[in-house]
C-alpha positions as CSV (number, residue, x, y, z in Angstrom):
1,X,164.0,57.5,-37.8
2,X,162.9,56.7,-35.0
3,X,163.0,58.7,-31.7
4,X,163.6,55.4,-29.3
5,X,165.8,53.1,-32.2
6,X,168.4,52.7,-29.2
7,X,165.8,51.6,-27.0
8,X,163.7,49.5,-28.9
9,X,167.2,47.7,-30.4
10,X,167.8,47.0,-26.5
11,X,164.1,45.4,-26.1
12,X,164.1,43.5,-29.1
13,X,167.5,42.0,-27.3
14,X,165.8,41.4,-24.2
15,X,162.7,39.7,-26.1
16,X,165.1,37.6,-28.0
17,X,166.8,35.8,-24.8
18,X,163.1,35.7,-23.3
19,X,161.8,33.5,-26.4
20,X,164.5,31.2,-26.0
21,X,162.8,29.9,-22.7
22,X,159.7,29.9,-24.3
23,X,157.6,26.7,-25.4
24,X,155.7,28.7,-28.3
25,X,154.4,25.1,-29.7
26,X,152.1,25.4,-26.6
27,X,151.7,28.6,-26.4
28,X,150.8,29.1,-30.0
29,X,147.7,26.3,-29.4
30,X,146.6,28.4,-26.6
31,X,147.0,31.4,-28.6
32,X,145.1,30.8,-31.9
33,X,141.9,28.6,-29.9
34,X,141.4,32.1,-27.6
35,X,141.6,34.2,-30.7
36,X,139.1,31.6,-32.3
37,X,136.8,32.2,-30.0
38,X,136.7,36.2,-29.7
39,X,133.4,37.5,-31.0
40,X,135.8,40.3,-33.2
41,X,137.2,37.1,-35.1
42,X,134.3,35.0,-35.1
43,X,132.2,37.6,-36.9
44,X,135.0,38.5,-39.6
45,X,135.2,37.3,-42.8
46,X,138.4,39.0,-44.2
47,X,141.3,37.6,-42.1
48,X,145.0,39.3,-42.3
49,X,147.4,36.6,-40.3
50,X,151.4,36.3,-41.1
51,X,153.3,33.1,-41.6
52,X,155.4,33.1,-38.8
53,X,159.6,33.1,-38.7
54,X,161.2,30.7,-35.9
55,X,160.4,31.6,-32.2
56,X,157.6,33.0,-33.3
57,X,153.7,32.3,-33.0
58,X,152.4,29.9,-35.2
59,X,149.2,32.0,-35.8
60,X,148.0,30.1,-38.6
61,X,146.9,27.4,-36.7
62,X,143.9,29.2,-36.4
63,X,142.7,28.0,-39.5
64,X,140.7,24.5,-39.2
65,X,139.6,25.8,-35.4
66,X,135.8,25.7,-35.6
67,X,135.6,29.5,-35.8
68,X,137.4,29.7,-39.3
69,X,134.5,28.0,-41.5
70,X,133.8,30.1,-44.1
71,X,136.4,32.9,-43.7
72,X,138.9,33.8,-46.1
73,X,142.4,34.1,-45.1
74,X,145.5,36.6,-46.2
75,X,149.0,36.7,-45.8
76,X,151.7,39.6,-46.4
77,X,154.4,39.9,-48.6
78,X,157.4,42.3,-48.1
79,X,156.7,44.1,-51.4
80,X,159.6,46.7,-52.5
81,X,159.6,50.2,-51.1
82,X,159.0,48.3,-47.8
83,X,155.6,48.3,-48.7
84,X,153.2,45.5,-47.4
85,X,151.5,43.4,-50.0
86,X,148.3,41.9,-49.2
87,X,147.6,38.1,-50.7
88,X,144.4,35.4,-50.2
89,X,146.0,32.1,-48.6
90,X,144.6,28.7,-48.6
91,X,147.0,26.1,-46.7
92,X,148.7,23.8,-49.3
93,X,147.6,25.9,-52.3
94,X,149.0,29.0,-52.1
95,X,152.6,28.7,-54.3
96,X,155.2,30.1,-51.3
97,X,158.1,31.4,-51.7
98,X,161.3,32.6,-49.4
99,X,160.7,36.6,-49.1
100,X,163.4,38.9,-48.4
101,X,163.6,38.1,-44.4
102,X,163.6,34.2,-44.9
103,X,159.4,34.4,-44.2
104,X,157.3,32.6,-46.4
105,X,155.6,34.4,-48.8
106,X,153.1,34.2,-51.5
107,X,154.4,34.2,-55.1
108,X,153.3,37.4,-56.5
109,X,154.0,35.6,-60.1
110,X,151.1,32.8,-59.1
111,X,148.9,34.5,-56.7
112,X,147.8,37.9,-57.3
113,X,147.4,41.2,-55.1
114,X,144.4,41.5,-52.9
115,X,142.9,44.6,-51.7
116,X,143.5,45.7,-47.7
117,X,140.3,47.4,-47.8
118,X,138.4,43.7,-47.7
119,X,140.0,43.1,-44.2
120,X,138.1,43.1,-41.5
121,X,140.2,41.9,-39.2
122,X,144.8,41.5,-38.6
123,X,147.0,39.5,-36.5
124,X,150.2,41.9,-36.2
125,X,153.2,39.7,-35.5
126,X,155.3,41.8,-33.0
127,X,158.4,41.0,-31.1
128,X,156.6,42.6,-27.8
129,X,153.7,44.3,-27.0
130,X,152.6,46.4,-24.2
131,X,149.3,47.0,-22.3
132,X,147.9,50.2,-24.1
133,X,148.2,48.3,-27.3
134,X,152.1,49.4,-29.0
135,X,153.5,47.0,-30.8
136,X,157.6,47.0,-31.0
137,X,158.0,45.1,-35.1
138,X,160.8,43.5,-36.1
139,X,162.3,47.1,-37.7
140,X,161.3,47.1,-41.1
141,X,158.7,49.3,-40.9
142,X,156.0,47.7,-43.3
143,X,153.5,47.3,-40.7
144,X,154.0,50.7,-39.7
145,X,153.1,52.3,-43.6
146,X,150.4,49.2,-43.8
147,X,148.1,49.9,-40.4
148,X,147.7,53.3,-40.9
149,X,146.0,52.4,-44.4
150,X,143.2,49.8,-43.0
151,X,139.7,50.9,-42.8
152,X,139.0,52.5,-39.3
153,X,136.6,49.7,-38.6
154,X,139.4,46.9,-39.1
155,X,140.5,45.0,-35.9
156,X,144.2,44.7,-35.4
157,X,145.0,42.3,-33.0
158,X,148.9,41.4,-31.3
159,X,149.5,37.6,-29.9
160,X,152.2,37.6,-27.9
161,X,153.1,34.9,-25.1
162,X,152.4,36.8,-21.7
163,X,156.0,37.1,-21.0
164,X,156.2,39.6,-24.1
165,X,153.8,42.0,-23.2
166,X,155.1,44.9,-20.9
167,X,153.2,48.0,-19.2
168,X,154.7,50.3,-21.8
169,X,156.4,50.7,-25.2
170,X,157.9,53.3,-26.6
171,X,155.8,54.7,-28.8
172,X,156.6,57.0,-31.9
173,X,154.1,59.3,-33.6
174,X,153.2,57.1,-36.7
175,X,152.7,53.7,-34.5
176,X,149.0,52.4,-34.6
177,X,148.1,51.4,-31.9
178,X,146.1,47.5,-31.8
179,X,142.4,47.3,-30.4
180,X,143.0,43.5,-29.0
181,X,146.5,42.1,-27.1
182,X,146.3,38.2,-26.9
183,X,148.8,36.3,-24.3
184,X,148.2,32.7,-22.8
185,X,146.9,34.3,-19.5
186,X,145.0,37.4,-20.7
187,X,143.1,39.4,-23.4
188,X,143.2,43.3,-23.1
189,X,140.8,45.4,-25.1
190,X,142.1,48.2,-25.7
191,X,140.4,51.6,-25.8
């Protein structure tokens, strides 16, 4: 349990009512051509991104951007024991299904498991981010069991709309902390 659940419950209100003045169509095009064109993305081959819930950024959009050719994508699945399940994903091929949150998901019947240790880099999804790199999830916790798992070298990387990221986040002991933050208006490398 975590230390700051009161906290971050009140800051995933506050993000809420902020995304509802948000245009994330635009702000996801933004978003995916300015990840295309890091040089951390452009040299990775094994791409983690998530298939995004409503008022959320569309980060998939990133494939077809110039920078993509040649890459092979994932995409998670809330696997039980809250564990994150790691699948390849190829637009328009992959059989989908509704996961446990209402997220597309791959069909673990049709497309099997891939290993986490292939990715090079992740796009985190995150309901707000701050400046040293926390991430504040949706709750669940798989990311949280799933980052500390990667390969040291992997990049994990948060796209948020500016208005999203804040100086600080609480920040519990387990929480990874991402190497990249994303917005419309900035990219923070984080040390």
């Amino acid at each position: 349990m975590s230390h700051f659940s009161g906290e971050k419950a009140a800051l995933r209100t506050q993000a809420g009512t902020i995304r509802q003045t948000l245009d994330f169509a635009s702000i996801t095009t933004a978003l995916c051509q300015r990840i295309a064109a890091l040089p951390e993305y452009q040299s990775a081959w094994h791409v983690l991104i998530y298939l995004a819930m409503p008022d959320e950024v569309v980060i998939e959009g990133i494939i077809g951007l110039g920078a993509s050719d040649g890459k092979q994508f994932y995409v998670p699945r809330c696997a039980p024991e809250r564990r994150l399940a790691v699948h390849t994903y190829v637009p328009g091929e992959t059989a989908l299904r509704p996961g446990p949150f209402g997220i597309r998901e791959p069909d673990p019947k049709q497309v099997s498991e891939a290993d986490p240790n292939v990715l090079d880099l992740v796009i985190v999804p995150a309901v707000m981010l701050s400046e040293q790199g926390d991430r504040l999830g949706y709750g669940g916790g798989y990311y949280d069991r799933f980052l500390p798992k990667l390969r040291p070298s992997s990049i994990r990387i948060g796209a948020l709309p500016d208005a999203l990221v804040s100086p600080t986040l609480p920040r519990d002991p387990w929480d990874v902390p991402l190497n990249l933050i994303v917005t419309e208006q900035q990219i923070l490398h984080i040390q």
